[in-house]
N, C-alpha and C positions, 0 to 999 in steps of 0.2 A: 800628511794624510791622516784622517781620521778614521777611527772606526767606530763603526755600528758595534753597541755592546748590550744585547738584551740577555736580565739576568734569567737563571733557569725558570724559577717561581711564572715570571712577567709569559716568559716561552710556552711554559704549560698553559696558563691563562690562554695565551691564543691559540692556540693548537684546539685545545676540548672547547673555547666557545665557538670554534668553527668547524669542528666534525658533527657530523648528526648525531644525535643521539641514539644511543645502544639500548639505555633504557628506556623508550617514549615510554608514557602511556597506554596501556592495550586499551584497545575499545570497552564500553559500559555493556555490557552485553544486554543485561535486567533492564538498564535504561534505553535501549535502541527496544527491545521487546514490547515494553511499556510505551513506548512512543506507537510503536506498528498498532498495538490494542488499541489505542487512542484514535490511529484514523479508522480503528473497522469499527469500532466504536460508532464515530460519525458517520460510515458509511452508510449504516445500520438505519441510526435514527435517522438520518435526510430519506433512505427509502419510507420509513415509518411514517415521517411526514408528506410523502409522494411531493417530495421537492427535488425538482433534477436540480436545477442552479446547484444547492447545498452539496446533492449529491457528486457530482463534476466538480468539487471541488478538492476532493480527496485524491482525484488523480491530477497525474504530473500534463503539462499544457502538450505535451505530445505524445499519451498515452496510446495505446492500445486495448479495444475493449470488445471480447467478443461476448454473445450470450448465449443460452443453453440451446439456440437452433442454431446459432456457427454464424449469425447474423453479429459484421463487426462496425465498429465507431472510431475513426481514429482521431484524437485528438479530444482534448476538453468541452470546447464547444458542441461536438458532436454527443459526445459520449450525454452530452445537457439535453442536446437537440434529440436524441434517439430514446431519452427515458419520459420527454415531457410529456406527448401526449398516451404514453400506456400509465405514467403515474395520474392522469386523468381519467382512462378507461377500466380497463384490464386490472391493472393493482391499484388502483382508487380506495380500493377499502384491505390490499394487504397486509400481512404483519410480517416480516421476516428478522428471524432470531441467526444469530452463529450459535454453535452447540462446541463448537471445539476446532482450536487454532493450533498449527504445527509451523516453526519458523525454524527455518537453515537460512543462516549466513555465508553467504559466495564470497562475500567481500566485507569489509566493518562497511561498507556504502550502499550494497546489494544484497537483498532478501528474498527468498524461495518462501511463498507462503501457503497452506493451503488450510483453506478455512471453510468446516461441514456447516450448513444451513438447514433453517427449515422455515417453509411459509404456509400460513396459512391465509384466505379471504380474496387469494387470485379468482378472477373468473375466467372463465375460456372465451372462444369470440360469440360462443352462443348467449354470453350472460348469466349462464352457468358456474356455481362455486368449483372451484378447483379441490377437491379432496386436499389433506396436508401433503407438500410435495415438502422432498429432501434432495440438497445437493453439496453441490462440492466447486468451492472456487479458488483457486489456482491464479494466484499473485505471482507475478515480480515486483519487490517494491527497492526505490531507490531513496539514499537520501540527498539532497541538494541545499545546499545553503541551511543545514541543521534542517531540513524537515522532512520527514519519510512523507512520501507519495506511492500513489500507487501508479507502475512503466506501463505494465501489461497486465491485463486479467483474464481469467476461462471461466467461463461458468457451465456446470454441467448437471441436470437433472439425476439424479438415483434412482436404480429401480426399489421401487417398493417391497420390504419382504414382509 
């Protein structure tokens, strides 16, 4: 009868290349940050060019999306189909800036965002300029296959002080 003889050296070899590692990697923090800038970034400009398509692109295909009257979109197409024709009317000639972004990590996959705006060149439904309005939009962003999206969004008007 034979025996199985693995030496110590070979033993550790299999043991540590098949336990998980203790050391991974931590997540890039700066680099997930900079990725999330990158899609408000975009968000920003597709409003600026009153393009839904562009804009529906930054959110994830089963998104949630409500807006500052509690009016919601669910899904990409939607969220395409419910900006098209006010990026025609209503904000046809908008500007909207972000002024300052706050991001908590829930998960290195999952992000709490909230990020202050401001727009100027809305009209109301009378055709009337909209004074500068200020708000506040309220992300969850995920990332999926390396690329931050936006899950869910809130948008909400400011009072003026």
């Amino acid at each position: 009868m034979k025996r199985a003889f693995l030496s110590l050296p070979l033993l550790f070899i299999l043991i540590s290349s098949s336990a998980p590692s203790q050391t991974a990697t931590p997540p890039n923090r700066e680099q997930d940050e900079k990725a999330i800038k990158e899609v408000l970034i975009r968000f920003v400009e597709a409003w600026n060019r009153h393009d839904a398509k562009a804009f529906s692109l930054v959110f994830a295909e089963d998104a949630d999306f409500t807006n500052v009257r509690g009016m919601g979109a669910h899904g990409r197409a939607e969220v395409e189909k419910m900006h098209a024709p006010r990026f025609a009317t209503n904000f046809k000639d908008s500007n909207q800036k972000i002024t300052e972004i706050k991001i908590r990590f829930l998960t290195p996959d999952i992000a709490a965002v909230d990020a202050r705006w401001e727009m100027t060149g809305a009209k109301g439904s009378d055709g009337q300029e909209i004074p500068l309005r200020k708000g506040l939009l309220n992300f969850i962003m995920t990332r999926s296959g390396g690329q931050w999206l936006i899950m869910i969004m809130h948008n909400m008007d400011l009072p003026q002080q």
